[in-house]
Backbone as CSV, one residue per row, in Angstrom:
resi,resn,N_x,N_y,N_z,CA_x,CA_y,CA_z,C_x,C_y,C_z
1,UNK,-63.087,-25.700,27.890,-63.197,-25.134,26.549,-64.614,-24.598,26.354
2,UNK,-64.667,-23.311,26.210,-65.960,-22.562,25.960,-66.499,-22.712,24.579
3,UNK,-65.813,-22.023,23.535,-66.133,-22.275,22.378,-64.952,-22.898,21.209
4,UNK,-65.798,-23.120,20.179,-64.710,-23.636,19.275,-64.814,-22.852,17.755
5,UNK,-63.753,-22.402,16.873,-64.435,-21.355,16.407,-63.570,-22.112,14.924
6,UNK,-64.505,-22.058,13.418,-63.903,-23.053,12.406,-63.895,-22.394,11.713
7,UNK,-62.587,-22.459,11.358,-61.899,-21.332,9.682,-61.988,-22.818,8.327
8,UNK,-62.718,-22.962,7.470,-62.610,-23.350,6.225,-61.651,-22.419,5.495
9,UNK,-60.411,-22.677,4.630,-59.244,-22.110,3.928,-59.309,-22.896,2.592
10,UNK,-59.173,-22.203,1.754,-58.394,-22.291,0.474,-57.219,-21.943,-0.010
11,UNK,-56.281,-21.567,-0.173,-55.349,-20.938,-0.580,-55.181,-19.994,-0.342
12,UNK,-55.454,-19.425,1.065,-55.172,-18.184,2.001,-54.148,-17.873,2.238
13,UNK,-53.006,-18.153,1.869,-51.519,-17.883,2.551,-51.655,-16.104,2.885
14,UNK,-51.776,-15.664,1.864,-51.803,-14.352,1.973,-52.440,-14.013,3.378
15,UNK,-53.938,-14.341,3.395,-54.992,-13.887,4.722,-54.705,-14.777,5.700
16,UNK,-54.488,-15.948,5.481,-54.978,-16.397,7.096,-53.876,-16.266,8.314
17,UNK,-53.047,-16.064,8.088,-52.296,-15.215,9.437,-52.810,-14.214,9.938
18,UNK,-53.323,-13.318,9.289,-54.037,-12.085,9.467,-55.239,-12.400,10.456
19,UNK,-56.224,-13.561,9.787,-57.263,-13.636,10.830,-57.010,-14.664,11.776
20,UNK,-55.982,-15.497,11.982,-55.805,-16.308,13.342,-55.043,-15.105,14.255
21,UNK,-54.188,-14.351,13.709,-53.824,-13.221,14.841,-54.892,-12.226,15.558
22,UNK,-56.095,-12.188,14.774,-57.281,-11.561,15.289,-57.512,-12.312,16.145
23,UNK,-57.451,-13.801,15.707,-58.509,-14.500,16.748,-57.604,-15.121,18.145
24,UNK,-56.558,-14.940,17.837,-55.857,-15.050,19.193,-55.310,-13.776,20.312
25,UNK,-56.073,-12.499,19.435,-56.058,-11.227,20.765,-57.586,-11.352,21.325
26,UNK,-57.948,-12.434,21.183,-59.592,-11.979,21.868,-59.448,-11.792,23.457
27,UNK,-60.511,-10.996,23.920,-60.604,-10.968,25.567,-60.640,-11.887,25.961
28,UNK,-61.511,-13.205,25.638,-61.521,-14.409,26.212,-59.892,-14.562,26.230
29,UNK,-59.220,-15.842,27.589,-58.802,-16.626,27.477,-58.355,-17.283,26.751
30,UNK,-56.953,-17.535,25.919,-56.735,-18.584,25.314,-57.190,-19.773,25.292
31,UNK,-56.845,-20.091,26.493,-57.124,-21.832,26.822,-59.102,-22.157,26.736
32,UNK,-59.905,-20.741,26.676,-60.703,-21.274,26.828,-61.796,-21.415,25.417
33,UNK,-60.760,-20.750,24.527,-61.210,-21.402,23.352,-60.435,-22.036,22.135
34,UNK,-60.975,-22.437,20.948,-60.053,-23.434,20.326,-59.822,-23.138,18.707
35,UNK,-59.442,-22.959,17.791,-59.363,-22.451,16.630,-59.205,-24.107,15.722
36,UNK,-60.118,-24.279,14.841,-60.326,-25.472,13.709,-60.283,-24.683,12.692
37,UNK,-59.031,-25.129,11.819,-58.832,-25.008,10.553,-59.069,-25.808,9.542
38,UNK,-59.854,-26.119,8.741,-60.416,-27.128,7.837,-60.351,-26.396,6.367
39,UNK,-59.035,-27.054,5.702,-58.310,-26.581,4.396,-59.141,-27.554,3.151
40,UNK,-59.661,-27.054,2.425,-59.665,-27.555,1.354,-59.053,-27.766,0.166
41,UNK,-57.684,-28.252,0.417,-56.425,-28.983,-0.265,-55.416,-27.943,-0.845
42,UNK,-55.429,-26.717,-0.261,-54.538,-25.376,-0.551,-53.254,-26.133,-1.193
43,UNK,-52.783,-25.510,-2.249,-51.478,-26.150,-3.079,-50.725,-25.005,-2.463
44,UNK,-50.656,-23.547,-1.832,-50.092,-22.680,-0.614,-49.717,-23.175,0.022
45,UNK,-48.923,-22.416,1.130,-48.403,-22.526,2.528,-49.810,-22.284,3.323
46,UNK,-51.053,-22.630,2.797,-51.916,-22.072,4.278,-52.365,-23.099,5.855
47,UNK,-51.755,-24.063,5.202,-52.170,-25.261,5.868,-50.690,-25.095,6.925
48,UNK,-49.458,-24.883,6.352,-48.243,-24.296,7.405,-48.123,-23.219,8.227
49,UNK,-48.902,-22.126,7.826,-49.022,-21.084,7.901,-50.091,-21.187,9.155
50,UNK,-50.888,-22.020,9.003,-52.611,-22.244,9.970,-52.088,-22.567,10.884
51,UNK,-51.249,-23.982,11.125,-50.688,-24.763,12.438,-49.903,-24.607,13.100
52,UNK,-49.457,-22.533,13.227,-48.421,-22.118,13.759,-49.860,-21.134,14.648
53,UNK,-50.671,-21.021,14.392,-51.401,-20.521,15.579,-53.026,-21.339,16.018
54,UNK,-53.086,-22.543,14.762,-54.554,-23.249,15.339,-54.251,-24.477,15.882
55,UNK,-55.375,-24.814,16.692,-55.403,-26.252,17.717,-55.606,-27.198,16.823
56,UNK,-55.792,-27.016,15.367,-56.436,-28.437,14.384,-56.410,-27.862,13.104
57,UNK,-55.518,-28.305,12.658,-55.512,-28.283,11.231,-55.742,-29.577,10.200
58,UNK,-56.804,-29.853,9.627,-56.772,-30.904,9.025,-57.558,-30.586,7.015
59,UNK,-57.487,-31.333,6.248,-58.388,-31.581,5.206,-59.723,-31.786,5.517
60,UNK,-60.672,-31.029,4.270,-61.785,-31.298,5.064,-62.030,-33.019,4.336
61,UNK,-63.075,-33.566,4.653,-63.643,-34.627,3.457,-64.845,-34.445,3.324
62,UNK,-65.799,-33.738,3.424,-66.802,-33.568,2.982,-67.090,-32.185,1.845
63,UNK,-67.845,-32.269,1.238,-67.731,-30.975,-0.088,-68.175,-30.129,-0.101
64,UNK,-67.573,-28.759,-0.728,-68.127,-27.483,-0.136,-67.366,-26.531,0.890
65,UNK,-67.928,-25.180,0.494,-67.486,-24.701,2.237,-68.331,-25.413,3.251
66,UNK,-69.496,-25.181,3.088,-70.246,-25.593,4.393,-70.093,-27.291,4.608
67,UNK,-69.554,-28.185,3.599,-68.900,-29.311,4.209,-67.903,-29.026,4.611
68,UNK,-67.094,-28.200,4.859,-65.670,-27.788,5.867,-66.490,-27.916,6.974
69,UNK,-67.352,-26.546,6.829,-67.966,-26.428,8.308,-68.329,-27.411,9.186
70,UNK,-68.602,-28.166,8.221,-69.487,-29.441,9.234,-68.426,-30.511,9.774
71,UNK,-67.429,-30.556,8.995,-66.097,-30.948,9.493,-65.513,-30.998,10.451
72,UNK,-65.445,-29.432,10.490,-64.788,-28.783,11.876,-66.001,-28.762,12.634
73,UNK,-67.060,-28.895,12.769,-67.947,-28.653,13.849,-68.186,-30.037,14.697
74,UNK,-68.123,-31.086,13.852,-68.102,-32.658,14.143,-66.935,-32.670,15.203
75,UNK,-65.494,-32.294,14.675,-64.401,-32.103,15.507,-64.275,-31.351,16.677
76,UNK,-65.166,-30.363,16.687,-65.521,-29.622,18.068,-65.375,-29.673,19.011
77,UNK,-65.072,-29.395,20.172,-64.694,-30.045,21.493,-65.914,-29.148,22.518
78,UNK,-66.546,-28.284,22.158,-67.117,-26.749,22.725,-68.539,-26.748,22.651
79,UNK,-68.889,-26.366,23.524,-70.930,-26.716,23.396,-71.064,-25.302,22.527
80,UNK,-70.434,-24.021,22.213,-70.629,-23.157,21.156,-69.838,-23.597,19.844
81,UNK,-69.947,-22.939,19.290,-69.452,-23.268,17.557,-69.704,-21.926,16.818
82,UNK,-68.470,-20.896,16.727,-68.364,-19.695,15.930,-67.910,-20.548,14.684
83,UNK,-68.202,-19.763,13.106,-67.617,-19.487,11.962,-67.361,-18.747,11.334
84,UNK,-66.328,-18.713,10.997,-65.527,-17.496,10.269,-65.015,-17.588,8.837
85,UNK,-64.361,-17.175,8.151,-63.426,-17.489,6.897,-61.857,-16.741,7.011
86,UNK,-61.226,-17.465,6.270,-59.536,-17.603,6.106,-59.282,-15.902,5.920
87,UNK,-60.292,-14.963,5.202,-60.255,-13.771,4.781,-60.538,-12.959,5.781
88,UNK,-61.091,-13.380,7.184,-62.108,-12.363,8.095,-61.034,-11.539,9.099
89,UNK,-61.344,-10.486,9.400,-60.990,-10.016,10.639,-61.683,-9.871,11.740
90,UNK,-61.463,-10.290,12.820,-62.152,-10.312,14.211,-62.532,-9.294,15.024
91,UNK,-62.745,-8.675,15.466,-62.653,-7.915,16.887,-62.437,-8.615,17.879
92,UNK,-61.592,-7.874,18.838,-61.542,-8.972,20.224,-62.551,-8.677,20.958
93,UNK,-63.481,-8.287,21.115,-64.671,-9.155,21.604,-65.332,-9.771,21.453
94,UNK,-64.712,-10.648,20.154,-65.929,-11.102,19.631,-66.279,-12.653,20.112
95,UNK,-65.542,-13.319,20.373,-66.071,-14.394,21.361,-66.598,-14.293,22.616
96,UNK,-66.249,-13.087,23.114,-66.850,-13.058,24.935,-67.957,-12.912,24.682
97,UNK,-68.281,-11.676,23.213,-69.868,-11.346,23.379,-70.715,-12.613,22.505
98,UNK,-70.101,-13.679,21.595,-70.905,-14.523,21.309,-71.382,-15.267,22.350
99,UNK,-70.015,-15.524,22.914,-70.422,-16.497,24.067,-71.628,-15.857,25.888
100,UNK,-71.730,-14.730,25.460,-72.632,-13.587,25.900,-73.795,-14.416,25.560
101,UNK,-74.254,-13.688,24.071,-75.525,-14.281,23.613,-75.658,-15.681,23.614
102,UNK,-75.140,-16.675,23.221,-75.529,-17.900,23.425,-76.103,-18.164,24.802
103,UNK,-74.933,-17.717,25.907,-75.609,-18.620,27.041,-77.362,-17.664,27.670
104,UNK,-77.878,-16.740,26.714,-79.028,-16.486,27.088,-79.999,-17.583,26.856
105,UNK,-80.989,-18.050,27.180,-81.994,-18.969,27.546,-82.783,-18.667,26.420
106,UNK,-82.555,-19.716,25.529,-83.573,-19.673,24.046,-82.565,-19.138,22.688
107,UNK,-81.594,-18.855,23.439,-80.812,-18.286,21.779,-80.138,-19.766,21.135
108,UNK,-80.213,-19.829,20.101,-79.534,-21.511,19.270,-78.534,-20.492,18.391
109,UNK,-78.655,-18.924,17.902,-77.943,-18.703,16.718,-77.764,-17.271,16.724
110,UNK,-76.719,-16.934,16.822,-76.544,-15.493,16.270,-75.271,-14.656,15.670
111,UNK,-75.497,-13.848,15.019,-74.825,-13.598,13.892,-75.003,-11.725,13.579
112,UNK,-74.139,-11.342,13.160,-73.515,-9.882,13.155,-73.522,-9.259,11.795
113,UNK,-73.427,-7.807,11.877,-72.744,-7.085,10.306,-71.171,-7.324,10.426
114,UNK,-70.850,-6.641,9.123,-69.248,-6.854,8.147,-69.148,-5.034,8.075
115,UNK,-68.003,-5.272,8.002,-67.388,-3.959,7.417,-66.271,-4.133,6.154
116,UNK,-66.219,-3.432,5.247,-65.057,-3.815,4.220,-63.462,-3.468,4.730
117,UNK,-62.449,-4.467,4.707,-61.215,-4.511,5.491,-60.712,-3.786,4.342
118,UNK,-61.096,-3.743,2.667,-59.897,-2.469,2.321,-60.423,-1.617,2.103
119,UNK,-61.468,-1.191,2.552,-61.701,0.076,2.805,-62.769,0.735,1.577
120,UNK,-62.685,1.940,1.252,-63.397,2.686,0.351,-64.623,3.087,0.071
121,UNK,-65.290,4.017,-0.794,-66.841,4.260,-0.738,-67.404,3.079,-0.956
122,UNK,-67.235,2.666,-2.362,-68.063,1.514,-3.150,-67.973,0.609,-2.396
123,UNK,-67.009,-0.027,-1.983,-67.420,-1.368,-0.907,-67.885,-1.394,0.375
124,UNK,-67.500,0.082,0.956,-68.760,0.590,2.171,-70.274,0.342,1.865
125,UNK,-70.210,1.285,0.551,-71.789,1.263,-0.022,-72.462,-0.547,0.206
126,UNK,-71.528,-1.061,-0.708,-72.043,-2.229,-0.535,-72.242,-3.019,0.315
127,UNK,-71.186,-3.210,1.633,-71.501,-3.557,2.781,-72.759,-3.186,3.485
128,UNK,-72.932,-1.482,3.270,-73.988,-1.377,4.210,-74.947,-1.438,3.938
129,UNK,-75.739,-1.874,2.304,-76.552,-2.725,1.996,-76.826,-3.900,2.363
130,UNK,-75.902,-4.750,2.618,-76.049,-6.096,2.842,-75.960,-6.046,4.442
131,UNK,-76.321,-4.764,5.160,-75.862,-4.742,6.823,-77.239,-4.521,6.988
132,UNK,-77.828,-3.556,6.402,-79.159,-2.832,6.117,-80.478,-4.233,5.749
133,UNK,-80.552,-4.701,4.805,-80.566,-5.831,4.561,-81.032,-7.366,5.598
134,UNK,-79.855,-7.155,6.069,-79.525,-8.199,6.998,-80.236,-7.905,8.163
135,UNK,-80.255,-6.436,8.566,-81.074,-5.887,9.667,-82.606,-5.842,9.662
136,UNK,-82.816,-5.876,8.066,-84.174,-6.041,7.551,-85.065,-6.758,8.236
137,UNK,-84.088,-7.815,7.478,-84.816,-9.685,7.555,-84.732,-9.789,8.927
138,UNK,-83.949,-9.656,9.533,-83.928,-9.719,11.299,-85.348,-9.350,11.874
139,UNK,-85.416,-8.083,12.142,-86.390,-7.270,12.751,-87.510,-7.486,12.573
140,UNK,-87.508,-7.910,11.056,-89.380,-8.175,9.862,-89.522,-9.836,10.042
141,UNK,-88.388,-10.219,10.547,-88.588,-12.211,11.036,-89.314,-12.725,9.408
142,UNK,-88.663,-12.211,8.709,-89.031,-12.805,7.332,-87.922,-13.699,6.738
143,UNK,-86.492,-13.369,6.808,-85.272,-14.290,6.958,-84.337,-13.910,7.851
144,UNK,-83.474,-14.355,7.890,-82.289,-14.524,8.078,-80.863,-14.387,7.587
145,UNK,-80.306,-13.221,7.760,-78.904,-12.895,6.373,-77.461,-13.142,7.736
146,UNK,-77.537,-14.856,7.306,-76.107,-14.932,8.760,-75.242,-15.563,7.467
147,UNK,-74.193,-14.626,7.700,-73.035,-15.319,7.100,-72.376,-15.622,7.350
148,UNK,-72.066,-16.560,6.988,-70.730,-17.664,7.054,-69.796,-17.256,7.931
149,UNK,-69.104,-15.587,7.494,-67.916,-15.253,8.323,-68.180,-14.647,9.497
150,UNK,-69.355,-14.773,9.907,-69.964,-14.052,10.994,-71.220,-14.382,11.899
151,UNK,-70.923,-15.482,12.315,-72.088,-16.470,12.886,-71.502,-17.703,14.045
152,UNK,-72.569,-17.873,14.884,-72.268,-18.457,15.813,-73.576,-19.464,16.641
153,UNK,-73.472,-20.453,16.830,-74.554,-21.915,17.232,-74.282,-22.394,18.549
154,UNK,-75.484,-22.857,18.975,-75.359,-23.576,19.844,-75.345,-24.837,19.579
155,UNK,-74.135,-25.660,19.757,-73.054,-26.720,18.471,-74.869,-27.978,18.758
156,UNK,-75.147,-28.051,19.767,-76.067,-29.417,19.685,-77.437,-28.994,18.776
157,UNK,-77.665,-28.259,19.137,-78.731,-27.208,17.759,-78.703,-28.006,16.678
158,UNK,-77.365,-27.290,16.584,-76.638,-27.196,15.267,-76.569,-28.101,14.650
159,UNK,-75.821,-29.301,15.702,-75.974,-30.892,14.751,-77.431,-31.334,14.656
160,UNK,-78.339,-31.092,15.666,-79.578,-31.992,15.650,-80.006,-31.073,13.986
161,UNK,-80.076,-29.936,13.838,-80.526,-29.427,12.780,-80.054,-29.739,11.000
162,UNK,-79.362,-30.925,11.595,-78.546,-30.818,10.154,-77.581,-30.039,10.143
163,UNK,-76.576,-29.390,10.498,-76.108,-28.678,9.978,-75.551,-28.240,8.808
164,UNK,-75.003,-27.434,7.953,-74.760,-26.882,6.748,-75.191,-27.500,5.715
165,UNK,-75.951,-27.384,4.550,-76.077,-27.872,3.416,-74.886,-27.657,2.493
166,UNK,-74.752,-28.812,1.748,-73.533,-28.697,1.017,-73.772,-28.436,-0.389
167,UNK,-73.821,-26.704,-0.620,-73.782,-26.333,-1.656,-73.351,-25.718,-2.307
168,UNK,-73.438,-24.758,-3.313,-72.541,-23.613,-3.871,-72.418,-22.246,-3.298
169,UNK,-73.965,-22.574,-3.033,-74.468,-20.984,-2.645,-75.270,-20.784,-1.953
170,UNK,-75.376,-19.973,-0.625,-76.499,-19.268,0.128,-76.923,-20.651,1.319
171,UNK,-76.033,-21.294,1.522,-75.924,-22.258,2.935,-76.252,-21.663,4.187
172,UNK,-75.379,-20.554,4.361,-75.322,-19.554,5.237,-76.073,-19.032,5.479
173,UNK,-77.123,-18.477,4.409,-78.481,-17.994,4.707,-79.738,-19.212,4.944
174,UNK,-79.919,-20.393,4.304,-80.562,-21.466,4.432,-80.547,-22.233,5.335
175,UNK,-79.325,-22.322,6.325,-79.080,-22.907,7.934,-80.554,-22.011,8.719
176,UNK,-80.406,-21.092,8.637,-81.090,-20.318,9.930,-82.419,-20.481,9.436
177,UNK,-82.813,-21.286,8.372,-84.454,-21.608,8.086,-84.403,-22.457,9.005
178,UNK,-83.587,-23.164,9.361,-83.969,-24.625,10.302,-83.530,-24.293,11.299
179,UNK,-82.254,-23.562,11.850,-82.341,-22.961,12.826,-83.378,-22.961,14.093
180,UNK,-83.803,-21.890,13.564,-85.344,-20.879,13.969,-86.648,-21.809,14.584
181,UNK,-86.204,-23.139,14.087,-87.635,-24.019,14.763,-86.877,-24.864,15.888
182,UNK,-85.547,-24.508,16.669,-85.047,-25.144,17.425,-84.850,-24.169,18.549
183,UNK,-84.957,-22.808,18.181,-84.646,-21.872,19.192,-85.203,-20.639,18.546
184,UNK,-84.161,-19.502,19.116,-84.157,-17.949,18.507,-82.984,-17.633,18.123
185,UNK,-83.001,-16.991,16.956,-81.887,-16.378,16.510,-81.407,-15.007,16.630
186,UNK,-80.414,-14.152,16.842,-80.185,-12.969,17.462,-79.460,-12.079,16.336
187,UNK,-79.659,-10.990,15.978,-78.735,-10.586,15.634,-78.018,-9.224,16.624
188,UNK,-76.554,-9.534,16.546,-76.161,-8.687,17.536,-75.222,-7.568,17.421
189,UNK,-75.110,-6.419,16.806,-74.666,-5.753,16.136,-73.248,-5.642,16.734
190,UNK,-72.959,-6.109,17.633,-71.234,-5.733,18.411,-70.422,-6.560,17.971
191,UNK,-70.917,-7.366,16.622,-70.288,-9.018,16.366,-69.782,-8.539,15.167
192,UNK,-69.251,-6.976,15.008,-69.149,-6.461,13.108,-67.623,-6.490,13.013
193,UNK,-67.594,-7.650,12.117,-66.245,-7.972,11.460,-65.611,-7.501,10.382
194,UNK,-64.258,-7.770,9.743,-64.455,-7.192,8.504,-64.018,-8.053,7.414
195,UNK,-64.808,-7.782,6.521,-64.838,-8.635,5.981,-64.076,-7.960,4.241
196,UNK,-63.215,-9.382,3.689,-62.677,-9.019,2.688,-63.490,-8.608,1.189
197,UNK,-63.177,-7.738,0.327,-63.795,-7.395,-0.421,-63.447,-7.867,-1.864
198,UNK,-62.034,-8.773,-1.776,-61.201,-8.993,-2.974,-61.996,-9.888,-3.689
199,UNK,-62.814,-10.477,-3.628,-63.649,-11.558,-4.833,-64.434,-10.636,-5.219
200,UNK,-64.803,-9.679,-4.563,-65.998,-9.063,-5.346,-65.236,-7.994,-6.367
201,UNK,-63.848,-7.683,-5.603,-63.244,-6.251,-6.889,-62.948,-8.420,-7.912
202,UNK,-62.450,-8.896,-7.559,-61.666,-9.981,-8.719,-63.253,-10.297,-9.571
203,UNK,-64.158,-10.545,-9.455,-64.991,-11.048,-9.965,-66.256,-9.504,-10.427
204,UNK,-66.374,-8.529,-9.755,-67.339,-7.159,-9.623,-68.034,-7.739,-8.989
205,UNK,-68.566,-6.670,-8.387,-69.722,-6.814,-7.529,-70.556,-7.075,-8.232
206,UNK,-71.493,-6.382,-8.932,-72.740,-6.537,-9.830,-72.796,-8.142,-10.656
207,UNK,-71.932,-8.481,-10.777,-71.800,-10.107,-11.237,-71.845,-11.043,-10.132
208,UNK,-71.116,-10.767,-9.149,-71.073,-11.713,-7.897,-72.408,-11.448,-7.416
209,UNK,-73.189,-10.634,-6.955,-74.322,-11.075,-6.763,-75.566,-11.763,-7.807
210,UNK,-75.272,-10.549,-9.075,-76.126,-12.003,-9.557,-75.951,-13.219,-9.521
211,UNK,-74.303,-13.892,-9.476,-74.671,-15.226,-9.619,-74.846,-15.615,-8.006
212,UNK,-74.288,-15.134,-7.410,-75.068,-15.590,-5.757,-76.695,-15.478,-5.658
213,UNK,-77.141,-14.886,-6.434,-79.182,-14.945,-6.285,-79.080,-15.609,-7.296
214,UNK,-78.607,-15.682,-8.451,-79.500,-17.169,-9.584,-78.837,-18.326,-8.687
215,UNK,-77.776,-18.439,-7.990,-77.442,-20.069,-7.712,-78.461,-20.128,-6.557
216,UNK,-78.745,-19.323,-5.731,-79.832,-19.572,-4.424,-80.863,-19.766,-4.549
217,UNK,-81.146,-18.542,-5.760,-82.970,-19.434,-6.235,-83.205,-20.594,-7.155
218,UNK,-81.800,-20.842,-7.838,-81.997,-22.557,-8.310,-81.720,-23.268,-7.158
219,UNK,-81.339,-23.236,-5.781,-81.910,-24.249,-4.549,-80.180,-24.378,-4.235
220,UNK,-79.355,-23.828,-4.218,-78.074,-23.792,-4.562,-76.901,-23.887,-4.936
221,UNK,-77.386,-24.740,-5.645,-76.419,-25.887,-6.885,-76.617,-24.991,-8.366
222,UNK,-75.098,-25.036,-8.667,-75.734,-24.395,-10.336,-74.575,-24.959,-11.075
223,UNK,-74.457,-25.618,-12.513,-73.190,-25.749,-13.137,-73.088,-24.890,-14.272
224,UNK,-73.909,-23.699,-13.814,-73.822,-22.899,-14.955,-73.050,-21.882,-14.697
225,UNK,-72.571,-21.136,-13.086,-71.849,-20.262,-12.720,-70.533,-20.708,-11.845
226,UNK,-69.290,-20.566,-11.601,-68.498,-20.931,-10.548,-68.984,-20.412,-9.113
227,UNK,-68.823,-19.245,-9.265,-69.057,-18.212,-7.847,-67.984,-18.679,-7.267
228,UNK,-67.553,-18.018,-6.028,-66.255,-17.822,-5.222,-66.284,-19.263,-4.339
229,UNK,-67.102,-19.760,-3.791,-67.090,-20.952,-2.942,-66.756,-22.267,-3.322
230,UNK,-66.799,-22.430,-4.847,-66.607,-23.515,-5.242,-65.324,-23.936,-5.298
231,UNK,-64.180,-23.404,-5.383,-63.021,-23.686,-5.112,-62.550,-24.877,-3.933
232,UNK,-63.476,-24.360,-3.089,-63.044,-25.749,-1.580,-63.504,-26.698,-2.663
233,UNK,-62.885,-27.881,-1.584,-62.938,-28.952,-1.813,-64.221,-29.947,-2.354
C-alpha cells in the first residue's frame, strides 16, 4: 500500500460517488492505494453510497473536518496520506504524481490549484484568485494556501506535527505553518482538481470569504458565523 487518501463526508449523497469514481480511475494501481471515508453522521445515503467503492468507511469521533482528517489519517495503513473532500474531483494522475513528489528527499507536503467543476466566468474568476494567491504565498515563502481538497503528507510528518487543528476555519492553511519546520513543502501545479463551487453560489462568495478571514484571524473558532465546515461532526 503506497498511499492512503481520506474523504471527510457530510451529507454527500449527491457528490460522493462522483469523487470515489475519480479516485478509482487513477493510473496508480488499485491495490496500491486505499480510500478512507470518515462521515460525520450523514442522515443521507452517503455512508452506503461510500462503502460500495471505499476500503473504510467509518464515523469520525473527533470534531471538525480536520478531526475527520485526523481520524482517517490515524487509520492509515500508507507512509503517504492524500486529502480530499466528498465534493472533489480528481484527475487520474493525481496519486502517481503525489506519490512522485513525496518520495523526493526533503518534501513532508504538497499541495495543488482547483478549478470550478460547474463551470462559469465568476467562479473561474474566483478560483483563479485563490490559484494566483496560493502561487503567491508559495514562491514569496510567506505562507502556505494548501487546501484541504488538495493536499498531500508525508503521514509520519504529519503525525509527529500534530496534525490538523480542530477548528472552524483555515486548518488547512495553519497545518503547513508546522509543516515547514519538519521538511519542504511543494506546490505542484499537475495536482489541479476541481473543486465544487455550490457553498459559495448557496452561501455567495463575498460572504463566504469574509467569514472564512474573520473566523481565521479570530485563531479559528468563531460562534458568531457558521461557515460551511461546521456541519461535520
Amino acid at each position: 500500500m503506497k498511499i492512503s487518501v481520506v474523504i471527510p463526508t457530510y451529507n454527500e449523497e449527491q457528490n460522493i460517488r462522483a469523487c470515489l469514481e475519480s479516485l478509482a480511475r487513477q493510473t496508480l494501481p488499485r491495490n496500491d492505494y486505499e480510500l478512507i471515508v470518515v462521515d460525520g453522521g450523514s442522515t443521507d445515503r452517503t455512508r452506503e453510497l461510500a462503502s460500495e467503492l471505499a476500503d473504510l468507511v467509518f464515523i469520525q469521533e473527533s470534531p471538525r473536518v480536520g478531526g475527520a482528517r485526523n481520524d482517517g489519517a490515524i487509520k492509515a495503513k500508507s507512509p503517504f496520506l492524500a486529502t480530499t473532500d466528498g465534493d472533489t474531483i480528481l484527475p487520474e494522475t493525481w496519486l502517481e504524481h503525489i506519490i512522485e513528489d513525496l518520495s523526493r528527499p526533503g518534501i513532508v507536503q504538497v499541495y495543488g490549484p482547483v478549478y470550478p467543476i460547474e463551470g462559469g466566468f465568476l467562479n473561474w474568476l474566483s478560483l483563479s484568485f485563490a490559484n494566483n494567491f496560493a502561487r503567491a504565498g508559495y514562491y514569496s515563502r510567506l505562507f502556505y494556501f494548501t487546501l484541504g481538497c488538495n493536499t498531500a503528507f508525508l503521514r509520519s510528518r504529519f503525525i509527529e506535527a500534530g496534525m490538523y487543528r480542530v477548528v472552524d476555519a483555515g486548518d488547512d492553511l495553519e497545518v503547513a505553518r508546522r509543516m515547514k519546520e519538519h521538511g519542504t513543502i511543494l506546490f505542484d501545479n499537475r495536482l489541479k482538481v476541481g473543486f465544487s463551487m455550490r457553498r459559495y453560489r448557496q452561501f455567495g462568495t463575498l460572504r463566504s470569504l469574509y467569514e472564512w478571514i474573520y473566523i481565521v484571524l479570530k485563531g479559528g473558532k468563531s460562534d458568531k458565523y457558521t461557515y460551511t465546515k461546521k456541519n461535520y461532526k
